[in-house]
VOTILO-301879 format. One record per residue: x, y, z of N, C-alpha, C in turn. Coordinates in steps of 0.02 Angstrom, whole numbers, padded with zeros to 5 digits, always signed. Layout:
<rs>
XYZXYZXYZ ...
</rs>
This chain:
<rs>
+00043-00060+00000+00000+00000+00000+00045+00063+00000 +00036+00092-00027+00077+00164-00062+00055+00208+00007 +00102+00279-00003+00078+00347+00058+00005+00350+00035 -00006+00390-00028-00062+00413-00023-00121+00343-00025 -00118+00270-00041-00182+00236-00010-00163+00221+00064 -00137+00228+00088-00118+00224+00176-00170+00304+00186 -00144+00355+00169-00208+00425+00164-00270+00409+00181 -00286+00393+00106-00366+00366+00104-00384+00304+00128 -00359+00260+00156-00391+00206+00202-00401+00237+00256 -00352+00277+00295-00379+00294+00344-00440+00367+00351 -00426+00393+00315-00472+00453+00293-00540+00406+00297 -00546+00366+00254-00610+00334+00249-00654+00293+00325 -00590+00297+00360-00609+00257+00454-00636+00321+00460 -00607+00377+00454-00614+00434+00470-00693+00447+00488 -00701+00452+00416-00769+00490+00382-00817+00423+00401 -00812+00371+00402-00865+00313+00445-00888+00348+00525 -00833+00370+00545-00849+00391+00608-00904+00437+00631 -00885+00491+00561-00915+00561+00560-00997+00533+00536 -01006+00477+00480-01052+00467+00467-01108+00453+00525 -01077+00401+00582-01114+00373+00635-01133+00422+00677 -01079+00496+00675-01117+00550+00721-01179+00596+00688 -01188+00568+00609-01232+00623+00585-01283+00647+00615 -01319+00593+00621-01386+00602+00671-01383+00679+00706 -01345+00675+00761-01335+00719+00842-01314+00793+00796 -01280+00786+00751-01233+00845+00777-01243+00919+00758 -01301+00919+00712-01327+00975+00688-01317+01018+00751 -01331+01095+00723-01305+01133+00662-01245+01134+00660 -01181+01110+00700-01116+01102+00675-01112+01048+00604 -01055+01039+00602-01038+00993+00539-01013+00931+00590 -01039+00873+00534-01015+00780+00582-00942+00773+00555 -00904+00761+00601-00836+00767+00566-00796+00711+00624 -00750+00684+00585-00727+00609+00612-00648+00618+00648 -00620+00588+00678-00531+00588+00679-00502+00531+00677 -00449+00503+00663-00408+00441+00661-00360+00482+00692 -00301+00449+00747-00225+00459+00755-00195+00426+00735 -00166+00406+00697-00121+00356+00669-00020+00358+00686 +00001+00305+00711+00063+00320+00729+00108+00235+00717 +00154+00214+00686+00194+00189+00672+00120+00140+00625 +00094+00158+00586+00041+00121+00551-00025+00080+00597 -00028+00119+00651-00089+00079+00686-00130+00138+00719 -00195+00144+00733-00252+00171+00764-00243+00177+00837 -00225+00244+00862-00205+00237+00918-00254+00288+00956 -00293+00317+00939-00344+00345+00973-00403+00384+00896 -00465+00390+00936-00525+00397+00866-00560+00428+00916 -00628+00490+00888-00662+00517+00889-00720+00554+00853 -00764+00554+00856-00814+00594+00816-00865+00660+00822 -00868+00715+00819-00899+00756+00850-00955+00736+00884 -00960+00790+00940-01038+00761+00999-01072+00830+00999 -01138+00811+01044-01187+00853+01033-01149+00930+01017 -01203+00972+00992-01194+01049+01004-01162+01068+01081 -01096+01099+01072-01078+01113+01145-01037+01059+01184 -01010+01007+01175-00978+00940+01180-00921+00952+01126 -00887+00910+01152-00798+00902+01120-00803+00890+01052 -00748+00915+00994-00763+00899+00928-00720+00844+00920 -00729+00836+00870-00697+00758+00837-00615+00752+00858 -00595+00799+00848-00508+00798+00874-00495+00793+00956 -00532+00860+00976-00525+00815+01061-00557+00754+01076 -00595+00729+01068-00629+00670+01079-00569+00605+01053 -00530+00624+00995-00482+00565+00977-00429+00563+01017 -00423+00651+01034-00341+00664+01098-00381+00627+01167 -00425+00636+01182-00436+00595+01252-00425+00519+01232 -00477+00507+01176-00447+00432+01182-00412+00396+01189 -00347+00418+01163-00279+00402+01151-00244+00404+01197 -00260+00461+01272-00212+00468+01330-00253+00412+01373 -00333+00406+01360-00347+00334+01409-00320+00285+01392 -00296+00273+01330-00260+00216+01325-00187+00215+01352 -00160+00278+01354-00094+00287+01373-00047+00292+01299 -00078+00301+01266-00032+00315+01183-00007+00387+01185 +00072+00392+01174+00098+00443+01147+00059+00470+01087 +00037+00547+01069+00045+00550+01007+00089+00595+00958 +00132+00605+00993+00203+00642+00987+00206+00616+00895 +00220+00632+00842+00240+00603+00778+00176+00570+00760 +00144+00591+00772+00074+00544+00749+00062+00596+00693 +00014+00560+00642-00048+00582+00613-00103+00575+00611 -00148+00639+00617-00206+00652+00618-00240+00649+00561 -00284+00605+00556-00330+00613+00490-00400+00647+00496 -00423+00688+00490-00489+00737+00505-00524+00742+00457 -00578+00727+00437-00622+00729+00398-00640+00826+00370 -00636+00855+00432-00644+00945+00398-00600+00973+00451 -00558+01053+00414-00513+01071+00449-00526+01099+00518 -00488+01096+00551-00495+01091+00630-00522+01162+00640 -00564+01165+00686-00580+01250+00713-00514+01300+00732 -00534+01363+00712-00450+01390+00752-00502+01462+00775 -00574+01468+00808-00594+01518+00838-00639+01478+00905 -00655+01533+00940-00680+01498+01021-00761+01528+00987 -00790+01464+00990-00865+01466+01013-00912+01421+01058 -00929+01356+01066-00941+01331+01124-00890+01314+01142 -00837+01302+01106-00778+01252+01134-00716+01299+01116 -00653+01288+01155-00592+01299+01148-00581+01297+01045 -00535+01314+01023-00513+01323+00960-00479+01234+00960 -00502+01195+00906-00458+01135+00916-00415+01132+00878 -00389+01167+00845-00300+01165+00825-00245+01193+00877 -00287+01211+00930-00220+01235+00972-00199+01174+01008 -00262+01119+01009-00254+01055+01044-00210+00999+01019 -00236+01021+00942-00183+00974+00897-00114+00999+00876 -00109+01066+00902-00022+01091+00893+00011+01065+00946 -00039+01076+01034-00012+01040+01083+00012+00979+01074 -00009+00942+01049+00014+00860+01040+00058+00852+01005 +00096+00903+00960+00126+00881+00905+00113+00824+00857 +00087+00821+00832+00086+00762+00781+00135+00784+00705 +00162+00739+00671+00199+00755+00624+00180+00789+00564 +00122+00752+00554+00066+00758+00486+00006+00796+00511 -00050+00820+00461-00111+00806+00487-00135+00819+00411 -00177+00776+00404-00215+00760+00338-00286+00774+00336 -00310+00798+00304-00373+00832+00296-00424+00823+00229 -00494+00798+00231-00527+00790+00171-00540+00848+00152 -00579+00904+00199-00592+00970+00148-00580+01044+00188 -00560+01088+00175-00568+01163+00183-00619+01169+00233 -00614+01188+00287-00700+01220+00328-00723+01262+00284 -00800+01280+00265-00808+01321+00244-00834+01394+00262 -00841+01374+00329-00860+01417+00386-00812+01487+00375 -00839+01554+00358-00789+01608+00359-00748+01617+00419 -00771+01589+00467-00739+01611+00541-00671+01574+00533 -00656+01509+00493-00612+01450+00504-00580+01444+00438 -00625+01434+00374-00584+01436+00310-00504+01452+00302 -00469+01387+00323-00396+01419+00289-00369+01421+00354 -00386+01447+00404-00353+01491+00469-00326+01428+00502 -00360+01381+00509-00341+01328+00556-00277+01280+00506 -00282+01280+00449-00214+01242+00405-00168+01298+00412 -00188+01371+00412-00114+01404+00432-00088+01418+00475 -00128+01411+00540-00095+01397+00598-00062+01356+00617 -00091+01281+00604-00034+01216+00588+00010+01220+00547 +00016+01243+00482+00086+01231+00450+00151+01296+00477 +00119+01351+00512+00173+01398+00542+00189+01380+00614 +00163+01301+00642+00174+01283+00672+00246+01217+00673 +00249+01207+00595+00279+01168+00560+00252+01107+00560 +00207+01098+00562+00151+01022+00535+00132+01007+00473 +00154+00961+00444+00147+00958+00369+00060+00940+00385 +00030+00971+00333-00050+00979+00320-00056+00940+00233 -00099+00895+00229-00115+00881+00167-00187+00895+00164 -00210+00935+00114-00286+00958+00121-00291+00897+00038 -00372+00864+00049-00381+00839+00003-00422+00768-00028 -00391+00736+00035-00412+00668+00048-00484+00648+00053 -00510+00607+00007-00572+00596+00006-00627+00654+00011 -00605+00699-00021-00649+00759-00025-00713+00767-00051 -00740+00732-00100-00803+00737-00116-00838+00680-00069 -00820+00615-00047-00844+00587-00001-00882+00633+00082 -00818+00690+00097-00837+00716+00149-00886+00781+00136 -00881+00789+00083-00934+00857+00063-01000+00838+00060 -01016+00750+00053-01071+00726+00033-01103+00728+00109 -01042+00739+00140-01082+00684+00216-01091+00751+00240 -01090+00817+00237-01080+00890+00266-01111+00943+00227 -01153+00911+00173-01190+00954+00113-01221+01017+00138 -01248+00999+00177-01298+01050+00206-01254+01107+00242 -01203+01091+00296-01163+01153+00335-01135+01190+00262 -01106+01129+00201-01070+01170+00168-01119+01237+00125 -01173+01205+00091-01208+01268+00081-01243+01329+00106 -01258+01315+00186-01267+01341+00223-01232+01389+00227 -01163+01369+00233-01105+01432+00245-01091+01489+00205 -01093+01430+00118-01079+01457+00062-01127+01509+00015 -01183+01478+00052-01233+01520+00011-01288+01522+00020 -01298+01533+00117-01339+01569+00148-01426+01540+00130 -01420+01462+00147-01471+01439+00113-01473+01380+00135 -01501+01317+00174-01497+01272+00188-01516+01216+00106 -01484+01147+00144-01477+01111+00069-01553+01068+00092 -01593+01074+00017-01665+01050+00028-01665+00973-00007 -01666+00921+00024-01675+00838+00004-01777+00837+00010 -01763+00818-00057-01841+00797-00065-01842+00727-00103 -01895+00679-00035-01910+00622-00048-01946+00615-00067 -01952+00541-00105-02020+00549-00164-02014+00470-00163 -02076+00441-00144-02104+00361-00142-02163+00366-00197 -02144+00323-00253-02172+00328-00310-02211+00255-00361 -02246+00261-00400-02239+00205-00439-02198+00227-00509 -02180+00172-00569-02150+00200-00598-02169+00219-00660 -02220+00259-00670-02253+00289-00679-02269+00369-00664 -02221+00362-00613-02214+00439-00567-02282+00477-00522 -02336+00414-00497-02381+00427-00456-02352+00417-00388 -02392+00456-00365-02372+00440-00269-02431+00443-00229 -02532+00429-00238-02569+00442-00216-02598+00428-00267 -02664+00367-00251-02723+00374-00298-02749+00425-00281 -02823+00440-00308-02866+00497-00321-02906+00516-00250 -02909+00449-00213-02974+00416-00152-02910+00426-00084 -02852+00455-00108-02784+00446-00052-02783+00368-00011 -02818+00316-00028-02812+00231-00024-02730+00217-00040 -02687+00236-00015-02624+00236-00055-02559+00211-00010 -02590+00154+00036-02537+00148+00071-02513+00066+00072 -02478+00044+00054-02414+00092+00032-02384+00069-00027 -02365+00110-00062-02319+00101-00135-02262+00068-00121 -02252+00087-00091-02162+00048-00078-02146+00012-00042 -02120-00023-00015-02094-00075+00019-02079-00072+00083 -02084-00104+00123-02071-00103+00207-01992-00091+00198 -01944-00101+00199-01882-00072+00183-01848-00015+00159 -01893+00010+00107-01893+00075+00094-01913+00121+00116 -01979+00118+00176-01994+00150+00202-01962+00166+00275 -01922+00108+00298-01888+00115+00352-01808+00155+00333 -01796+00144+00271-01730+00167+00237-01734+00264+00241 -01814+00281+00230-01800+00346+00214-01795+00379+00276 -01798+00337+00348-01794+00364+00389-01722+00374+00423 -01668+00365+00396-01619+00378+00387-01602+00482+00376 -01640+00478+00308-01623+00524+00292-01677+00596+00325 -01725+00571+00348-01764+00603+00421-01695+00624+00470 -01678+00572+00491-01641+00584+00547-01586+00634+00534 -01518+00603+00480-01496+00685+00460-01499+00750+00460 -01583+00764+00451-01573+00810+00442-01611+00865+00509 -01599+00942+00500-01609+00978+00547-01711+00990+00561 -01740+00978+00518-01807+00998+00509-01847+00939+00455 -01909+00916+00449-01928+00878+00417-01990+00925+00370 -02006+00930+00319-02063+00995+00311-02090+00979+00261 -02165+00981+00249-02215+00963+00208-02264+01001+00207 -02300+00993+00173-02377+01057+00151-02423+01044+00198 -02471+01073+00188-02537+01056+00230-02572+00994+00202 -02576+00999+00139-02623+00932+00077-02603+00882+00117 -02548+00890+00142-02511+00808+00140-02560+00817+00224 -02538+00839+00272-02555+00855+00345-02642+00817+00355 -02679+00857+00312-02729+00838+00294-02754+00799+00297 -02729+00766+00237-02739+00699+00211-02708+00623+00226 -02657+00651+00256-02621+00603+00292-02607+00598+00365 -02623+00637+00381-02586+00648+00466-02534+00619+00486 -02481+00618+00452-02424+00572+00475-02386+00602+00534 -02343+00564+00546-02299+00573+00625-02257+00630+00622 -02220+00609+00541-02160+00642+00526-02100+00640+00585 -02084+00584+00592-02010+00586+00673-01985+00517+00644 -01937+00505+00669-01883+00451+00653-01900+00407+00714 -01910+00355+00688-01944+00291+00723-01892+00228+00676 -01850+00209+00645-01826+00163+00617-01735+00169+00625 -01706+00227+00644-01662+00229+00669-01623+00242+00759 -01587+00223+00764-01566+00248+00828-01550+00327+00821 -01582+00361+00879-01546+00443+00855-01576+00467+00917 -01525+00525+00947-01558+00530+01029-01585+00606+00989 -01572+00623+00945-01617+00693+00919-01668+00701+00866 -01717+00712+00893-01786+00698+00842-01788+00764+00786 -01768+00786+00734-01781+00840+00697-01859+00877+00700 -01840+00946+00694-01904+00976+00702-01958+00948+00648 -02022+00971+00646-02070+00958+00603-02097+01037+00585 -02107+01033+00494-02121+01113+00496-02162+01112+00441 -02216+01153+00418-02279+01147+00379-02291+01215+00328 -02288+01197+00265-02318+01273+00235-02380+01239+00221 -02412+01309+00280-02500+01320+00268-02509+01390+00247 -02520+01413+00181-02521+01442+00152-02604+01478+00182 -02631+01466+00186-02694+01494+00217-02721+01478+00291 -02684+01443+00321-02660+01452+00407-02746+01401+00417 -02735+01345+00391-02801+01306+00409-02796+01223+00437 -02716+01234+00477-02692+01162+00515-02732+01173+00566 -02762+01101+00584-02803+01076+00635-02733+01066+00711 -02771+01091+00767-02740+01092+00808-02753+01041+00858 -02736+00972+00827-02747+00916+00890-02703+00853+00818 -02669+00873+00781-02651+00829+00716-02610+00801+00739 -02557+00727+00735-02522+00700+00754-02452+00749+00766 -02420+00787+00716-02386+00803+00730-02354+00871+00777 -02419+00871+00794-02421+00931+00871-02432+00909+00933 -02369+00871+00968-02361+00814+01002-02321+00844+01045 -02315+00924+01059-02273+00947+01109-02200+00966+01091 -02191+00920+01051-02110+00931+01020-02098+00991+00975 -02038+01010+00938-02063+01080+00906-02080+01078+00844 -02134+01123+00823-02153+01114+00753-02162+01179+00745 -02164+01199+00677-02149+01261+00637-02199+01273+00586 -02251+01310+00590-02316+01328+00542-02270+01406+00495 -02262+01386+00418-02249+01461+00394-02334+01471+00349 -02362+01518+00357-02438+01535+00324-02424+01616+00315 -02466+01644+00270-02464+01687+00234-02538+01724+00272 -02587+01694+00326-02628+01734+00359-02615+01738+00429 -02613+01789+00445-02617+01830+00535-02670+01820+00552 -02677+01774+00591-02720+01749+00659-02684+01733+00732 -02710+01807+00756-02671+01803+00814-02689+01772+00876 -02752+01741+00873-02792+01694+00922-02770+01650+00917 -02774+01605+00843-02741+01557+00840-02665+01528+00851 -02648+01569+00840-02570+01599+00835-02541+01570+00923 -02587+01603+00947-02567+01606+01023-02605+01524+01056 -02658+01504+01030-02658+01426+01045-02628+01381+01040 -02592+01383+00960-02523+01329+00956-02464+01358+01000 -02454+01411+01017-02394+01426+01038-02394+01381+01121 -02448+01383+01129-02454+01359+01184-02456+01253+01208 -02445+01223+01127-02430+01169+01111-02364+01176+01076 -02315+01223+01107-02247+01224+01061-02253+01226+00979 -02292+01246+00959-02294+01280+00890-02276+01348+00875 -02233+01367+00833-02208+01428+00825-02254+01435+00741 -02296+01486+00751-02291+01521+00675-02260+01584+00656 -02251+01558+00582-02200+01622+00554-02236+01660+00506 -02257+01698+00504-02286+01748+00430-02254+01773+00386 -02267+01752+00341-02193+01759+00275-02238+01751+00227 -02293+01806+00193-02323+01811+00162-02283+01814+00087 -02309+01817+00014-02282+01829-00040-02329+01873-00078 -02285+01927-00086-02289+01998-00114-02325+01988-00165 -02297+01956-00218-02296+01941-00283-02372+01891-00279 -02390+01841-00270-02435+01787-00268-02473+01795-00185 -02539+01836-00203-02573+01854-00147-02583+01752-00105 -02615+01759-00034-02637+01713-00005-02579+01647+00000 -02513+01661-00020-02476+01608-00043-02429+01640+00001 -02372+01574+00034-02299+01578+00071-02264+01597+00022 -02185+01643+00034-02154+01648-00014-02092+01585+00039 -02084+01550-00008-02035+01507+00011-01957+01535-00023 -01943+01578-00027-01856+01621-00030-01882+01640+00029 -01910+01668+00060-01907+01688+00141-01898+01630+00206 -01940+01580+00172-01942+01513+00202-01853+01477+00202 -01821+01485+00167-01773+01465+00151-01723+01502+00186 -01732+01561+00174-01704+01635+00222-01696+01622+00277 -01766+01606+00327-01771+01609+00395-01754+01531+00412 -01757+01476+00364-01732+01416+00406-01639+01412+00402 -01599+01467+00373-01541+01468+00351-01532+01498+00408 -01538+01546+00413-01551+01627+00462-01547+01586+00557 -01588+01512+00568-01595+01495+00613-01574+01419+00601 -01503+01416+00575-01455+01380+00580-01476+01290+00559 -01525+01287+00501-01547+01229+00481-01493+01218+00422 -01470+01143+00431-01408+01147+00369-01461+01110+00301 -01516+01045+00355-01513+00995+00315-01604+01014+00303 -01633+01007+00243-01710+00988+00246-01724+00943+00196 -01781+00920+00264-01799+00837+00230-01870+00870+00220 -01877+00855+00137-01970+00866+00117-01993+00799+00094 -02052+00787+00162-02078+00744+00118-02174+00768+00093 -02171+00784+00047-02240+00832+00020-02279+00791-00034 -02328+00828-00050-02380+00786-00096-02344+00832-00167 -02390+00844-00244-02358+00861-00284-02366+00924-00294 -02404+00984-00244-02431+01054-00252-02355+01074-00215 -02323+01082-00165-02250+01073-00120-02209+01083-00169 -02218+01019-00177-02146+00980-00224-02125+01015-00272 -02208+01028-00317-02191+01057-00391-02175+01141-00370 -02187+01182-00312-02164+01233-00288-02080+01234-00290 -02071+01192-00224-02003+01215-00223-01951+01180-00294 -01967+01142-00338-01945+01105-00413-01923+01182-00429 -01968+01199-00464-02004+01243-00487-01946+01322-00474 -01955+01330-00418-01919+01385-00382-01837+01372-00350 -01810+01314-00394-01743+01311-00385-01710+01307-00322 -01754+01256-00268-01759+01263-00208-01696+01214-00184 -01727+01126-00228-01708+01082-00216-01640+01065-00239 -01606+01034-00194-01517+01020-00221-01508+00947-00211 -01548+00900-00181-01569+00825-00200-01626+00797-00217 -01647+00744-00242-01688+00704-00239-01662+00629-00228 -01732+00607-00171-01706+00539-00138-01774+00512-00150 -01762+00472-00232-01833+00443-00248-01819+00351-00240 -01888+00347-00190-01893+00272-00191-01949+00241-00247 -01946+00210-00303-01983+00186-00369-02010+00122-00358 -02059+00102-00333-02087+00023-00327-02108+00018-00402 -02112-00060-00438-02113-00098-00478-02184-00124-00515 -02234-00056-00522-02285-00062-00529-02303+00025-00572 -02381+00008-00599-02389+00075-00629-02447+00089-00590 -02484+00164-00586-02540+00170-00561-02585+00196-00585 -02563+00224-00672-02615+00264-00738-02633+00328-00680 -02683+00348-00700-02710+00413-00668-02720+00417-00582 -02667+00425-00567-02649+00457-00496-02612+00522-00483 -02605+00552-00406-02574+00601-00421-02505+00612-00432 -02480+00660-00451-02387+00634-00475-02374+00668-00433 -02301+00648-00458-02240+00661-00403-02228+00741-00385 -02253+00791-00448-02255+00860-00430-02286+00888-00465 -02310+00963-00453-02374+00989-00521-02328+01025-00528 -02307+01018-00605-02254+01080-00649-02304+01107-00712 -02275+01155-00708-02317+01201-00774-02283+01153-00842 -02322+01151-00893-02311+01142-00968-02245+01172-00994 -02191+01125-00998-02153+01173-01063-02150+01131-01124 -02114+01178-01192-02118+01172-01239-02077+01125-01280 -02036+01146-01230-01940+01117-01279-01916+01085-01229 -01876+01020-01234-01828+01016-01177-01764+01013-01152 -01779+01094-01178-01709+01136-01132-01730+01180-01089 -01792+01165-01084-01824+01186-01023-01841+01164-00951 -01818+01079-00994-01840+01021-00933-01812+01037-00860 -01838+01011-00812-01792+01022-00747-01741+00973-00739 -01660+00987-00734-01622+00903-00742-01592+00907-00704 -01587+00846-00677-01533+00807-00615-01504+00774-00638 -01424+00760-00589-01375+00700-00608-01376+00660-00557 -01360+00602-00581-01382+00518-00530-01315+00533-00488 -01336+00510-00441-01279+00535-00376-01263+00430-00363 -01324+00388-00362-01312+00325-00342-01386+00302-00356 -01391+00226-00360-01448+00195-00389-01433+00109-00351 -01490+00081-00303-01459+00039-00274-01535+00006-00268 -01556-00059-00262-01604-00102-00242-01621-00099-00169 -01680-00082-00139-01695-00095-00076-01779-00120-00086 -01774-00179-00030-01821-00221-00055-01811-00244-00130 -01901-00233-00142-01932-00240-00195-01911-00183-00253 -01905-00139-00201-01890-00069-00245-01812-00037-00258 -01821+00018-00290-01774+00049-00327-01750+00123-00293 -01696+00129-00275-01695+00194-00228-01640+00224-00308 -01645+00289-00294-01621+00331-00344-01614+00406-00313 -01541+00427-00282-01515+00478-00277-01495+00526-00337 -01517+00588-00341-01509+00637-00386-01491+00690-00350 -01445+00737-00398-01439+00808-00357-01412+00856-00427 -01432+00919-00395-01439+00966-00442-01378+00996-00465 -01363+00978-00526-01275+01007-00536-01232+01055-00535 -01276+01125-00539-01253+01190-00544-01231+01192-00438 -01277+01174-00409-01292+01178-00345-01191+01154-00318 -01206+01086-00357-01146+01044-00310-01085+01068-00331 -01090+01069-00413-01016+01105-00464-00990+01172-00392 -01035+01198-00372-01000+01277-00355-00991+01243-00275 -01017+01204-00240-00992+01189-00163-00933+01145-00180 -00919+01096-00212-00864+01075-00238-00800+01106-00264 -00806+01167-00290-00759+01186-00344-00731+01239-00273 -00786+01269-00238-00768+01322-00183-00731+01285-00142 -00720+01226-00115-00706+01211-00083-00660+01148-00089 -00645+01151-00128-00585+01125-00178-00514+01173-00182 -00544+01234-00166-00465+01284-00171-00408+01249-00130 -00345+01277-00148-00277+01239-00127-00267+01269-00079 -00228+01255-00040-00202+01301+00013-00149+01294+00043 
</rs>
C-alpha cells in the first residue's frame, strides 16, 4: 500500500466515524478523527452534541486513556480543525499541543470564521497539512453546513415514494403503501440527518403522518415544519405532540397563533408579495438558514414539491420507485407545461441501489454541487 492509499484508508475510518455521528450533531458539521502512529489506530473520535468536544479532542482523550503517545502521529480529520472559540476551545491549538507530524485533511472548513485559518496555523506551526483526501466523499456527508455557509441557504432533500409511472397517491388517497417495508424504514435515515422535516398542509390533511424518526437509533428527533399557506392546520393533528413544530402561512391569526404557541408551535408569517394568499418560500429558506438549519428533509404531496422544483429550491432528490404503474394518480409534482426540452428540470444520478422490492435513486442538482465542490476544492 503506497503513502497516499495508507491516506485514504484511513481518511475513509475517518469519515465512517463522522457518518455514525450524523444524526446528533446538527447545526455544526459531523466530522470524524483517526490518530495514526507507526501504522496503527491509536486513538478515534467523532464530533458530539452541540456544545460537547469535537472530533479531534474526543480522539486526543482517547488516546491518553489508552496511554498512547501521540508525539509524531498523524491526524486524519475529515474537515479542517476549528481555530476560533465558540462553544468550545479552538481545536487546533489542541492538535499543535500534541505535536503530531502530519495532519491530513478531506476538505477546507467552509465556515468564514475557520476557512484556511486553522491549516495556517498548523503549518506555521511546522506540521505538514495535506488538504484533500477523500474530499467529495466528505462534502457529501456535510452538504448542508457546506451550503449553508456558502450560500446562505440550507440544502433541501426531497423524498419521493413513487410508482413507476411517477404517481405517489391514488385519487381516493387509499395509497398505502407504494413501496416496500424497507424502503420505508430506509427513508428514515435520511429524516434523521437532517435539521427539520417539512411538508404542506395537503399532505397534513390527508395524511396525518408522524413525521419523526422511528426506524433509526438517534437521541435527536428533527423539528417538524408545515407550509399552510392559508393558516387552516387543525390543532390536535399528530404532529403537534409537544415537540417543536414550525407553521410558515401567509394569514395573521393572532388567536390562533397564540393557541399553538401554547402546544410548542411557532408560527412564522412570511407572506408573498408577488402571489397574494400564498408563502413565499425564498423567505422560508431565508429564515430556516437565518436559524441555523443545514439539512431539509421534504416529504410533500405534488402542489409542495412542484413549488419548491419549480423555484430552484431543491439540491437533491431521494426517490424510492416500486415496480408497478398506477395510470391516473397524483404525481410526483405539479409543474407548469413546457415546450422544448431545454427547459426540462435536470438532475444527475448521484447513486442507484435495490432496496427491497424497490429501486432507490439519488439525484442532485449540478449547478448547486459544481460551485460547493469547486469552492471548496481551493488549494491552500
Amino acid at each position: 500500500m503506497d503513502f497516499f492509499q495508507k491516506d485514504e484508508f484511513w481518511m475513509r475510518e475517518a469519515l465512517k466515524l463522522a457518518d455514525k455521528a450524523s444524526y446528533n450533531t446538527a447545526p455544526n458539521p459531523s466530522v470524524g478523527c483517526i490518530i495514526v502512529k507507526d501504522g496503527k489506530c491509536i486513538g478515534m473520535g467523532a464530533t458530539s452534541f452541540v456544545g460537547g468536544d469535537h472530533a479531534e479532542v474526543c480522539a486526543l482523550i482517547d488516546a491518553r486513556k489508552n496511554n498512547q503517545d501521540v508525539t509524531g502521529s498523524i491526524f486524519y480529520i475529515t474537515l479542517e480543525p476549528c481555530s476560533h472559540y465558540g462553544k468550545t476551545p479552538p481545536c487546533v491549538d489542541q492538535i499543535i499541543k500534541a505535536s503530531p507530524a502530519r495532519v491530513v485533511l478531506s476538505m477546507v472548513d467552509p465556515n468564514p470564521l475557520v476557512s484556511g485559518n486553522g491549516i495556517k496555523k498548523l503549518r506555521l506551526s511546522g506540521i505538514e497539512v495535506l488538504v484533500g483526501v477523500c474530499h467529495k466523499e466528505a462534502l457529501w456527508l456535510n452538504i448542508g453546513f457546506a451550503y449553508r455557509m456558502l450560500c446562505s441557504k440550507p440544502w433541501v432533500r426531497l423524498k419521493v415514494a413513487s410508482s413507476l409511472d411517477g404517481r405517489t397517491a391514488l385519487h381516493n388517497y387509499k395509497s398505502k403503501w407504494i413501496t416496500c417495508e424497507e424502503s420505508r424504514k430506509n427513508t428514515h435515515h435520511w429524516r434523521a440527518r437532517s435539521g427539520i422535516i417539512l411538508t404542506g398542509i395537503g399532505t397534513v390533511m390527508h395524511d396525518n403522518p408522524l413525521l419523526n424518526v422511528r426506524y433509526v437509533d438517534t437521541a435527536r428527533q428533527p423539528c417538524r415544519a408545515v407550509i399552510d399557506d392559508g393558516f387552516i392546520i387543525g390543532e390536535d393533528i399528530n404532529i403537534i405532540d409537544g415537540s417543536k413544530v414550525f407553521v410558515f402561512t401567509s394569514v395573521d391569526n393572532k388567536e390562533k397563533k397564540h393557541r399553538l404557541a401554547d402546544k410548542n408551535v411557532e408560527v412564522i408569517l412570511l407572506p408573498n408579495e408577488k402571489i397574494p394568499a400564498s408563502v413565499d418560500l425564498s423567505l422560508v429558506m431565508k429564515w430556516l438558514a437565518d436559524n441555523c438549519f443545514n439539512e431539509i428533509h421534504v416529504e410533500a404531496g405534488a402542489g409542495l414539491n412542484g413549488r419548491l422544483l419549480s423555484d430552484n429550491h431543491v439540491g437533491e432528490l431521494v426517490m424510492y420507485l416500486a415496480p408497478i404503474f398506477l395510470g391516473d394518480a397524483f404525481p410526483v409534482a405539479k409543474l407548469k407545461r413546457i415546450l422544448s426540452l431545454k427547459d426540462a428540470l435536470r438532475f444527475s444520478i448521484l447513486d442507484a441501489v435495490s432496496i427491497g422490492s424497490d429501486f432507490r435513486i439519488r439525484l442532485y442538482e449540478s449547478n448547486k454541487w459544481n460551485y460547493l465542490f469547486e469552492t471548496t476544492s481551493k488549494v491552500i
